[in-house]
N, C-alpha and C positions, 0 to 999 in steps of 0.2 A: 506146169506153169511156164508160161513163155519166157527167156531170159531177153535182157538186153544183149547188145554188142556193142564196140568202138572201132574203127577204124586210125588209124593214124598218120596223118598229112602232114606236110611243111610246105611254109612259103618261103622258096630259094632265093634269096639277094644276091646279086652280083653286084660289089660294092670296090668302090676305090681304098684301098688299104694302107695307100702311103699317109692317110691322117692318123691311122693307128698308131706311127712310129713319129721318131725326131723329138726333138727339145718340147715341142708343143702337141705330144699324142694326144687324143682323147678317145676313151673307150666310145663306143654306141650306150646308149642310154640306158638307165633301166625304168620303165613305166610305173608312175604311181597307180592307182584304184582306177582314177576318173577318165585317163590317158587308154590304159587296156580295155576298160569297157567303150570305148571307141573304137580303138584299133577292132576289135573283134566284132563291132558293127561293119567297118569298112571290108574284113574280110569276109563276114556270113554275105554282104551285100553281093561281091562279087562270083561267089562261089552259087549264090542264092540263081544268079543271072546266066552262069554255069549249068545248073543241076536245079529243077525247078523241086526236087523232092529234098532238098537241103534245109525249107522251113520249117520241116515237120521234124525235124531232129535238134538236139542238141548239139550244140558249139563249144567246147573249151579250152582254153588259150592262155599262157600267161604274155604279161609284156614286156618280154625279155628277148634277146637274139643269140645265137649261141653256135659254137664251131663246132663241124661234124663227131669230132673227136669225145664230144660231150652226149652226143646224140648217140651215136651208135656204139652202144655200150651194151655187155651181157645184162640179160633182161630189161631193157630197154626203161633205165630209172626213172630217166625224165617223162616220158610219155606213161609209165607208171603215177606218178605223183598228177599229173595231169588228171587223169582216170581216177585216181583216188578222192578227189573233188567230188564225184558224182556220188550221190550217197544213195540212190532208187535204181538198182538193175532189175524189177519186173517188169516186164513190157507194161502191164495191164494198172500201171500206177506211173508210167511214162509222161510227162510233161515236156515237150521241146522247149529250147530257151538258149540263152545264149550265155555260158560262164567266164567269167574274164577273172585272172589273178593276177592284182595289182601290188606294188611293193611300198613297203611302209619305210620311208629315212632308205631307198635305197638295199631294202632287204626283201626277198620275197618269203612267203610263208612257211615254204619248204626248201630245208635244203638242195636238193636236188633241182630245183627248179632256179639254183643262183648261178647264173652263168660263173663259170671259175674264172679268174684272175689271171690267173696263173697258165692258160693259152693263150696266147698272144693273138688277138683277128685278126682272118685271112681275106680274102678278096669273096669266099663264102659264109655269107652267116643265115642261119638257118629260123626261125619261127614254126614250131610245132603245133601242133593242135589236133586234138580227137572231137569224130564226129561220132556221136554216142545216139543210139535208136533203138527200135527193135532190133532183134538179131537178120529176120531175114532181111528187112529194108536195106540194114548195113550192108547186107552181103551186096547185096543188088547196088546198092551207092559205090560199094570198093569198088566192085568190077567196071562201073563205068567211070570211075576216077582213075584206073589205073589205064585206060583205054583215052581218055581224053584231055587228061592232065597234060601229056606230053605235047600233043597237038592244039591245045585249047586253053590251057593252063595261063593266060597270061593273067597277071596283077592287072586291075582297070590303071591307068595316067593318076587319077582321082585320087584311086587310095596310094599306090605309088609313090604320089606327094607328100600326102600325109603323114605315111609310114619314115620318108627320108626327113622332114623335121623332126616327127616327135621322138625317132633314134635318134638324130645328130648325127647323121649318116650321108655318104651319097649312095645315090641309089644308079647303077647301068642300067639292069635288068630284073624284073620279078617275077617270078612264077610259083605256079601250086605244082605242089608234086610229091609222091607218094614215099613211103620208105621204100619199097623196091627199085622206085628210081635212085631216090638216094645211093643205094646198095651198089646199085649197075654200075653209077658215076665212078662210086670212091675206086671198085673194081677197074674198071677202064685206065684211071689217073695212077694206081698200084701199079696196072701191068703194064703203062707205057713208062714209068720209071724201073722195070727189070723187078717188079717189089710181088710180084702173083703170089709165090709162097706165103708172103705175110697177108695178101686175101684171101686165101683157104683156111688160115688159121683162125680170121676174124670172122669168118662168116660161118665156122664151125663155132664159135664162142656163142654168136650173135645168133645162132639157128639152135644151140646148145646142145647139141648131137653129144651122144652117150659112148658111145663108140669113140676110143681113139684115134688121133688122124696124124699124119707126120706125114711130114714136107722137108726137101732140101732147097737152100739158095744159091742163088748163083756162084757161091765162095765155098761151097760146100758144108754149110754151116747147117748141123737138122735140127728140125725144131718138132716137137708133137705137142698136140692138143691133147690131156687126158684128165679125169678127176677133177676139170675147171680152171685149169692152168698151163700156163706155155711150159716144157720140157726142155732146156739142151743143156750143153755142156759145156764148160768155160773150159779153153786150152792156153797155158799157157804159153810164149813162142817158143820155149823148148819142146814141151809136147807136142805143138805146132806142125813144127821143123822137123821134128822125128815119126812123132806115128800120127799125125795126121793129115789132114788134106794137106799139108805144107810139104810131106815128105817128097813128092812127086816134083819138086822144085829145083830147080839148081840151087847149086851153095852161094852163086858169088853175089858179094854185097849185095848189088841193089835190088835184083830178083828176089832174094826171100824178104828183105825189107820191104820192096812195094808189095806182097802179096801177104806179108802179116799186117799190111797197112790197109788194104783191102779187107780183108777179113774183119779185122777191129772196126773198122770204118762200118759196116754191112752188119755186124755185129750190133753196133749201138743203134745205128738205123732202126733194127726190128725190135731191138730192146725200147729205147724211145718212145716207138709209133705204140705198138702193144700196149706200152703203160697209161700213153694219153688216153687211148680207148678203154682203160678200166681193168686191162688183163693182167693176170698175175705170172711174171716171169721167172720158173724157179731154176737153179744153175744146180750142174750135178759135175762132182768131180770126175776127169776123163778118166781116170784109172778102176774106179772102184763103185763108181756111180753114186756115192754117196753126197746128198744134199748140203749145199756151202751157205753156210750160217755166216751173216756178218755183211758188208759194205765194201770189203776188198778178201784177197787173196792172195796167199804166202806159200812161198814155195822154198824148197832149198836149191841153190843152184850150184855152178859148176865153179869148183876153186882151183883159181890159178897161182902156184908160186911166186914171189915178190914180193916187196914193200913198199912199191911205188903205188899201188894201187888205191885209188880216191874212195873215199870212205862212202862217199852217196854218190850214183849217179842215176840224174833221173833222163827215160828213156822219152823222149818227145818227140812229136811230128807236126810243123803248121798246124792245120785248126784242129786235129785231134786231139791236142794238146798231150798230155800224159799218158802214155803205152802202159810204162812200167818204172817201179824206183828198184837200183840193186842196192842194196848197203852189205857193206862190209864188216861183220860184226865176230873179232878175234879170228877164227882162222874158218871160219865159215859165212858164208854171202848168199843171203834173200832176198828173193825178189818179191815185190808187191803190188799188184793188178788191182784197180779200181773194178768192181762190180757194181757199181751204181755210181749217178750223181756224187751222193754223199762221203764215198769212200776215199778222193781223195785228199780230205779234209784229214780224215779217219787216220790215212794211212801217214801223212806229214805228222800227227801229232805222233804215230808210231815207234816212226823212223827219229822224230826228237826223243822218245824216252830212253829208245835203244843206241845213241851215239851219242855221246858225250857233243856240247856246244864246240865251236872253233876247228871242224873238222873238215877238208874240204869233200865240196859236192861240186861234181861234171855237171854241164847241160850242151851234150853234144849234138843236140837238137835230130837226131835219127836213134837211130835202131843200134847199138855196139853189142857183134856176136863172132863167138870162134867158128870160121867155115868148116871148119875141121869135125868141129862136135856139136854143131848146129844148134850152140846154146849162147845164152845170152851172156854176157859178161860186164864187168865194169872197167869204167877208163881207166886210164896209168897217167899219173901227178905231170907229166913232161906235155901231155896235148887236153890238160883239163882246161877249161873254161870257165872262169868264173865269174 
C-alpha cells in the first residue's frame, strides 16, 4: 500500500525588530481560524505559481511566526504537531486541500504549535508549513524546492502585505525556504560568531545520530552529544586555575581573571543557546565525573588565617554578573557557582540560612584569588565594599 509523505518548508521574514522591544513592544500576532485560512490561501497561491504540481497536494500551516530556536528542535515538534493534523497517510485515499490552524482567545490547539514567550523576536521569524502527498510526488516536489527556493523563493508584494498586517509586523524581506536552508543559515551565523562546535552538537541532536560526538570550543571547554544530551564539565576557577585549561596561564591578576571570564562567558553562551533549542545540558563533576544534581555548585575552598576576613564575598563581572559567592562559615569557606539561571536565586537563599543576618559581604566587582595557589579567596574587612 502506497504511503504518504510531508515535506517541510518555511516562509523566512526579515522583519524590523526594534518594535519587539522599548515601553511600547508588541509581540507579532497570533492568527484566529478565519485570519490562517487566508494566510494559507496567500501562501498555496504563491507557491501554486512556483511549483505548478503544488495543487494536487496538501498544505498545512498554522497562524503563528516563531524564532528559529523553536523550530529547530530535536525531532522537529513543531512540524511534528503540524503533520499530526493530517489524519489519511494512504496515497490511494489522498485528497489535496489546504489546512490552516487557527487560534481560539489567542491559543492554538497544540502546544507545540504556541510560539513561546519567553524568546524574545529577532529580526528572523519563521512560518512553517508541510506539503503532505504522495510519497513519490513529495520526493519529486522537495527536490525541486530545495533547488529553487533559494533562487525563486520570493513571497509575491501581494501576500507580503497581507502577511505584514495581519502579524502586526513589518515586513524587509520574504521568502520560501526549506529546513536544509534553514540549517545552512543558522550554521553560517554559529561560525561567523567562532560558535561551529555548538553547530556540530545541534545538528547531531537535530540529525539524532546514535553514536557519540564531542567537540571542543574555542576556551577549551568539551562538550559531547550522547544518550540525547549535551555532556561537559563544570570547573570550578580553582579547578580552573589548576588542572584545567586555565593551568597554561600566567598567575597575575588580570590574565587568569580575563580567561576565567572568557570561559564562563563561552560557557553560558552554549549553555543558553542548547537550551533555547530544546537540548538537555547535563554538568558532570571534573574530578570524578559524577552528575551535579541542583541549580548551583559548592565546593570547599582554600582557608586563609585572620579575622578580617568578610563573611560573603560575591565574585562579579559587568554583564556576567555573578561568577561566584565565597562565604565564610566558622573556620571553613565555600564557594558557590550558579549552574543555571535559577541557581542564583538558589544559592542567595543558601548563603542567608548559612550566615547569620548583619554580617558583611564584599562586591569587589572582579575575580579575588591567591597567585600563589591559584584559588579563589574572600576579601579582607579594610578593602570591603559595601
Amino acid at each position: 500500500m502506497d504511503e504518504t509523505g510531508f515535506y517541510r518548508i518555511l516562509v523566512a521574514i526579515e522583519t524590523d525588530a526594534t518594535r519587539f522591544y522599548g515601553p511600547d513592544a508588541v509581540r507579532p500576532a497570533v492568527l484566529g481560524k478565519a485570519d490562517a485560512e487566508q494566510m494559507l490561501s496567500h501562501i498555496a497561491a504563491d507557491l501554486g505559481a512556483l511549483l505548478p504540481e503544488i495543487p494536487s497536494c496538501s498544505l498545512i500551516a498554522a497562524g503563528a511566526l516563531f524564532d528559529q530556536t523553536q523550530i529547530l528542535q530535536p525531532a522537529y515538534p513543531l512540524f511534528q504537531a503540524l503533520e499530526e493534523v493530517s489524519i489519511n497517510n494512504r496515497a490511494d485515499r489522498f485528497k489535496p486541500g489546504l489546512v490552516s490552524i487557527g487560534a481560539q482567545n489567542g491559543l492554538m490547539p497544540a502546544t507545540a504549535l504556541q510560539p513561546d514567550t519567553a524568546i524574545p523576536p529577532g529580526m528572523l521569524l519563521l512560518l512553517p508549513a508541510a506539503v503532505h502527498g504522495p510519497s513519490e510526488q513529495i520526493k519529486a516536489l522537495g527536490q525541486a524546492m530545495e533547488y529553487r527556493f533559494l533562487e525563486e523563493g520570493q513571497v509575491s508584494p501581494h501576500s507580503a502585505s497581507w502577511l505584514q498586517s495581519a502579524f502586526n509586523i513589518t515586513i524587509n524581506h520574504a521568502r520560501f525556504m526549506t529546513l536544509t536552508d534553514l540549517n545552512a543559515m543558522l550554521r553560517m551565523q554559529l561560525d561567523h560568531f567562532g560558535f561551529l562546535p555548538m553547530w556540530d552538537l545541534l545538528d547531531a541532536a537535530l540529525s539524532a545520530i546514535s553514536k557519540p560526538l564531542a567537540v571542543t570550543s574555542d576556551n577549551g571547554i568539551r562538550f559531547e552529544w550522547r544518550d540525547g544530551a549535551v555532556h561537559t564539565q563544570f570547573q570550578t576557577f580553582d579547578h580552573w586555575a589548576n588542572l584545567g585549561p586555565g593551568s597554561a596561564e600566567p598567575a597575575e591578576r588580570q590574565a587568569l581573571t580575563a580567561a576565567y571570564l572568557d570561559w564562563t562567558r563561552e560557557m553560558r553562551q552554549y549553555l543558553t543557546t542548547l537550551k533555547a533549542h530544546g537540548l538537555d545540558v547535563i554538568f558532570h563533576h571534573p574530578d570524578d565525573g559524577s552528575v551535579l544534581e541542583g541549580s548551583f555548585f559548592t565546593e570547599q575552598g582554600l582557608t586563609r588565617p585572620g579575622s578580617r576576613r568578610t563573611a560573603v564575598t560575591e565574585h562579579s563581572f559587568g554583564e556576567l554578573g555573578v561568577i561566584a559567592i565565597s562565604v565564610v562559615d566558622g573556620d571553613t569557606v565555600y564557594h558557590y557557582y550558579p549552574l543555571s539561571a535559577a541557581g542564583l536565586n538558589d544559592m542567595h537563599n543558601e548563603v542567608r540560612n548559612r550566615i547569620p543576618p548583619g554580617h558583611t559581604i564584599s562586591f569587589p566587582g572582579t575575580l579575588l584569588y591567591d597567585e600563589e595557589t591559584r584559588r579563589l579567596v574572600t576579601d579582607t574587612r579594610q578593602s570591603s565594599h559595601h
